[in-house]
SEVEXBA-799339 format. One line per field, with one value per residue (C-alpha): residue number from 1; chain; residue in one letter; y, z negated, x negated. Coordinates in steps of 0.25 Angstrom, whole numbers, plus 5000, padded with zeros to 4 digits. Each point is the difference from the previous one (the first is absolute). Layout:
REM residues N
numar	(NUM/...)
lumke	(A/...)
torvex	(a/...)
yy	(Y/...)
zz	(Z/...)
xx	(X/...)
REM end
This chain:
REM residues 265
numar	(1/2/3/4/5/6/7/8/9/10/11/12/13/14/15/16/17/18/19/20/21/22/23/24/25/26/27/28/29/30/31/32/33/34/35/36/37/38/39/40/41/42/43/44/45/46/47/48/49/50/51/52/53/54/55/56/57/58/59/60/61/62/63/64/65/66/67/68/69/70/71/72/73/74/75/76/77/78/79/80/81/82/83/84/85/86/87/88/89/90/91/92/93/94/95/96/97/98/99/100/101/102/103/104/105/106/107/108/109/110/111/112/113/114/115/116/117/118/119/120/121/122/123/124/125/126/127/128/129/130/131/132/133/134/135/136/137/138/139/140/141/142/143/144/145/146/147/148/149/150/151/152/153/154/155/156/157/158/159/160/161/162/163/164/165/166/167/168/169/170/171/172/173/174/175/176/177/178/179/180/181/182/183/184/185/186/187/188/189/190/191/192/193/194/195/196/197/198/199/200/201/202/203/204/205/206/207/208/209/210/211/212/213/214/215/216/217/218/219/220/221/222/223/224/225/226/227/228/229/230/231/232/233/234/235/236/237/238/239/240/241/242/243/244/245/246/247/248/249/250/251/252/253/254/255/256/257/258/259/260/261/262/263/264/265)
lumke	(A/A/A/A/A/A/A/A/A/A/A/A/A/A/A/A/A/A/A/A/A/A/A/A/A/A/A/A/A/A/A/A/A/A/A/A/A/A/A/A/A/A/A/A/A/A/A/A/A/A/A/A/A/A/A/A/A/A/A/A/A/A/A/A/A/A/A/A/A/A/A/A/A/A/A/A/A/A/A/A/A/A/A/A/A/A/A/A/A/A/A/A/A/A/A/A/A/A/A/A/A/A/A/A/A/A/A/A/A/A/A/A/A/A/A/A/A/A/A/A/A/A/A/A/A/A/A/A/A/A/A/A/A/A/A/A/A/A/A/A/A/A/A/A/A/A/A/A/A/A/A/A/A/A/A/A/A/A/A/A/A/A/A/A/A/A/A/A/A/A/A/A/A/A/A/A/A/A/A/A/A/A/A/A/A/A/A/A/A/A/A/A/A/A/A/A/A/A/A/A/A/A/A/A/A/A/A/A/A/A/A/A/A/A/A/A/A/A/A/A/A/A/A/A/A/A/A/A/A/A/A/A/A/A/A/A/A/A/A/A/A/A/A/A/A/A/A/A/A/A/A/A/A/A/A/A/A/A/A/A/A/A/A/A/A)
torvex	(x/x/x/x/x/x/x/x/x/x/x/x/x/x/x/x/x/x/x/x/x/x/x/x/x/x/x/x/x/x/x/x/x/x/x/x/x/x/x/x/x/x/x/x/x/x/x/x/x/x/x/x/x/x/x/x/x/x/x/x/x/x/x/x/x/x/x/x/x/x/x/x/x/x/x/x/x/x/x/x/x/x/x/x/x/x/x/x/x/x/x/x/x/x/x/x/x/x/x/x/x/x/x/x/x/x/x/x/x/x/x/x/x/x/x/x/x/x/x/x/x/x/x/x/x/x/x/x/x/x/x/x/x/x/x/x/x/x/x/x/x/x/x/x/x/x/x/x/x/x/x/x/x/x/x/x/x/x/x/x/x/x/x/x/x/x/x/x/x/x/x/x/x/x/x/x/x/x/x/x/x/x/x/x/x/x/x/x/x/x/x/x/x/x/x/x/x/x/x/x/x/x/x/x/x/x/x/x/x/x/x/x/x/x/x/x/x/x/x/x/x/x/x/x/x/x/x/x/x/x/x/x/x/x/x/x/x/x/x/x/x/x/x/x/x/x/x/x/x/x/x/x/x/x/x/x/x/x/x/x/x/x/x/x/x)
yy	(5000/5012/4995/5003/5012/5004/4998/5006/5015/4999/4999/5010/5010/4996/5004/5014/5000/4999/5008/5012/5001/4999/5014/4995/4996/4985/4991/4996/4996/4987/4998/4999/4994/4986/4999/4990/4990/5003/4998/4985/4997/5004/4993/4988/4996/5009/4996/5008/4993/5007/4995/4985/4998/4989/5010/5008/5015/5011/5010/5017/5002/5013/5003/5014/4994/4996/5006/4988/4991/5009/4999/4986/4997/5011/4993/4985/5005/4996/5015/5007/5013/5005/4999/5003/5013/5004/5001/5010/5007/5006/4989/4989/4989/4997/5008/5001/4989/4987/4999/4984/4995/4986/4999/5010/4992/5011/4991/5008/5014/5007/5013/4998/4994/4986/4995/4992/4991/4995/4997/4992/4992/4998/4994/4993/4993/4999/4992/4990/4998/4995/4994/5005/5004/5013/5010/5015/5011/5013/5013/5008/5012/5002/5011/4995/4988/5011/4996/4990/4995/4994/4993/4995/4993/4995/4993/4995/4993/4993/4996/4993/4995/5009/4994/5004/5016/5006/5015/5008/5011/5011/5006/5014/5008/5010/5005/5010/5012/4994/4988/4988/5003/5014/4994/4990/4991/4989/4987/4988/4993/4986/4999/5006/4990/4989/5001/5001/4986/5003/4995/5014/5002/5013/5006/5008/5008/5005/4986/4992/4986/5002/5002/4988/4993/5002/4998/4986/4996/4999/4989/5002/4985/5007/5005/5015/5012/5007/5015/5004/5013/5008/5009/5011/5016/5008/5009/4987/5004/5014/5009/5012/4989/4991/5002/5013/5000/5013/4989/4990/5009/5011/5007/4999/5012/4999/5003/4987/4991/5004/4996/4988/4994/5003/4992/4988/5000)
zz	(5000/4996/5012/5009/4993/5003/5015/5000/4994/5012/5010/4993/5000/5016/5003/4994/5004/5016/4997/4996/5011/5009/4993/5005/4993/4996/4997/4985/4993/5005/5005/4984/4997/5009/5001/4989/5008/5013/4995/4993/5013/5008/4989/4997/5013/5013/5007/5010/5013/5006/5013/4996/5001/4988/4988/4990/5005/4993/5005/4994/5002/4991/5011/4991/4990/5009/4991/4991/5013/5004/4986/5000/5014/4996/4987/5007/5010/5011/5004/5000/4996/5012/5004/4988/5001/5011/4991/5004/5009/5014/5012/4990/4998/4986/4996/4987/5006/5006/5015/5003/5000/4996/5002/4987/4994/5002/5006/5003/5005/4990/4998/4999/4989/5001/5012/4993/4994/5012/5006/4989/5004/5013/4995/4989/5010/5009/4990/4996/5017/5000/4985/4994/4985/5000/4993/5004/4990/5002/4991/5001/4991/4991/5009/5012/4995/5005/5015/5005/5006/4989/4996/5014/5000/4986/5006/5011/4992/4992/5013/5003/4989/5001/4986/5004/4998/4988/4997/4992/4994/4998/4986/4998/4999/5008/5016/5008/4992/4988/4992/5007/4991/5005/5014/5000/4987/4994/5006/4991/5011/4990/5002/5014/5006/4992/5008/5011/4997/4996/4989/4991/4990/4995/4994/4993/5013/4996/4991/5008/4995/4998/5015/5004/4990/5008/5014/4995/4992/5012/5005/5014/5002/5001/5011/4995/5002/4989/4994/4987/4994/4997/4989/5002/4995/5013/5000/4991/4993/5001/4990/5009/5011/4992/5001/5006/5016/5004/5002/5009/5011/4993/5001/4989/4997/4995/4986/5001/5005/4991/4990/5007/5001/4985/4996/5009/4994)
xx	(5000/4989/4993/5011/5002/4987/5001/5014/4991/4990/5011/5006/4989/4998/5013/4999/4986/5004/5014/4992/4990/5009/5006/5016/5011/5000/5011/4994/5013/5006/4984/4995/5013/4999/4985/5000/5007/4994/4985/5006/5004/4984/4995/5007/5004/4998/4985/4993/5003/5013/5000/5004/5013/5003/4996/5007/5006/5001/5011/5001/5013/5002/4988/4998/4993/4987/4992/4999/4999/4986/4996/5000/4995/4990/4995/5002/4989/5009/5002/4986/4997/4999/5014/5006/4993/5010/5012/5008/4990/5004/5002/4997/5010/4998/5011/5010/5009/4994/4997/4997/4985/5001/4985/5001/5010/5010/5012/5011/5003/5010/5006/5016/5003/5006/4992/4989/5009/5008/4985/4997/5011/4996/4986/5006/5009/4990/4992/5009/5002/4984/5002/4991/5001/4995/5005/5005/4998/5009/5001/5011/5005/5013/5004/4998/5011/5008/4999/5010/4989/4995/5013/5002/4985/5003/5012/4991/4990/5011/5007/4986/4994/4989/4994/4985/5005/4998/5005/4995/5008/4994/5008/4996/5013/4995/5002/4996/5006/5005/5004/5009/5009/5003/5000/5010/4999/4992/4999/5003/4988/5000/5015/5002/4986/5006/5015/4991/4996/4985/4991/4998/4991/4998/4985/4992/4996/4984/4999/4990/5003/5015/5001/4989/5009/5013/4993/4994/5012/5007/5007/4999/5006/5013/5006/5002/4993/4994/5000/4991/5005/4989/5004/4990/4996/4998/4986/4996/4988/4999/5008/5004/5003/5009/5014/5001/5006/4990/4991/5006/4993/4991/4986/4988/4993/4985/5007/5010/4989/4991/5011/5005/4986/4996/5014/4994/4986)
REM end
């Protein structure tokens, strides 16, 4: 657990690191509030060859969140330095939303909101069409559970007995200008996933074993698809960050990184 802890600060602190140079408002909210669950799956069970067909995927859906994707490909070593110093600079296409580069390990292109998890269906099925028992990883947020996009895929993969897709719900209680709560309402996810016909457990969203936990206790012999609820603190780790929706999308002052990068020493 401290060890993962550990590596969870220095991810942290690349984030801010190349946020900050790039001198552009960065999507830090629901970045700091999945990458938990995003640096379990690179380590426990992505590898670095993303040409093969017969591997495990990894699909961003909430796509704004790439930050925690590049931190973690970053500290990986599978994106090098040098590209990850393109963030957000003109022409480049390492931008605030992924642009697929499967060579990278960046699957799927997103920005609307909704879209990565019907993709994750399509490999998912396509999986289980070669039978292989790989798995499919997809992150999506609380807000973007507004999209009936979503709802729809979730029917999909109950329809197909897509039990080698995992969900991962991304429970901050926050979108883009404000709590879900003040959007629409907040989803019972557990009951809703399991009316849906899914295996649902719900976590402790920045506990590194309670998630291996849930992913290992599996029992991927059934024919349903799974969602863990991550229930999470969006800006996770930094005190001005956490909780507050001016940093869903916000820009650091040399004051604020100063501060944020003393709170991650």
């Amino acid at each position: 657990m401290e060890a993962s802890r550990i590596e969870i600060k220095k991810i942290k602190n690349i984030m801010l690191d190349l946020a900050y140079r790039s001198g552009k408002a960065t999507h830090f909210g629901g970045a700091f509030s999945c990458l938990d669950f995003v640096y379990l799956v690179f380590n426990e069970y992505m590898g670095v060859d993303f040409k093969k067909i017969d591997r495990n995927y990894f699909i961003l859906s909430k796509g704004h969140t790439v930050l925690a994707l590049y931190g973690v490909l970053n500290h990986q070593g599978i994106i090098s330095d040098e590209i990850f110093d393109q963030f957000l600079r003109d022409g480049s296409k390492f931008i605030s939303h992924p642009i697929m580069n499967v060579e990278i390990g960046i699957e799927s292109s997103n920005g609307s909101l909704g879209q990565g998890v019907s993709m994750a269906c399509g490999i998912a099925l396509g999986l289980k069409k070669i039978k292989s028992n790989k798995k499919v990883f997809c992150v999506l947020g609380d807000g973007e559970c507004n999209e009936g996009s979503v709802w729809e895929a979730v029917q999909f993969a109950t329809a197909h007995d897509l039990n080698n897709l995992i969900f991962y719900v991304d429970v901050n209680g926050f979108q883009n200008d404000g709590t879900t709560s003040e959007s629409l309402t907040e989803l019972p996810f557990d009951n809703i996933f399991n009316a849906f016909g899914w295996n649902v457990k719900t976590v402790n969203g920045h506990d590194y074993e309670e998630i291996k936990n849930a992913i290992e206790n599996t029992n991927f012999q059934t024919q349903k698809p799974n969602a863990i609820i991550g229930k999470t603190i969006k800006g996770n780790g930094i005190s001005f960050m956490e909780n507050n929706a001016d940093w869903h999308n916000n820009v650091l002052s040399e004051k604020l990184y100063t501060l944020a990068k003393l709170e991650l020493s």
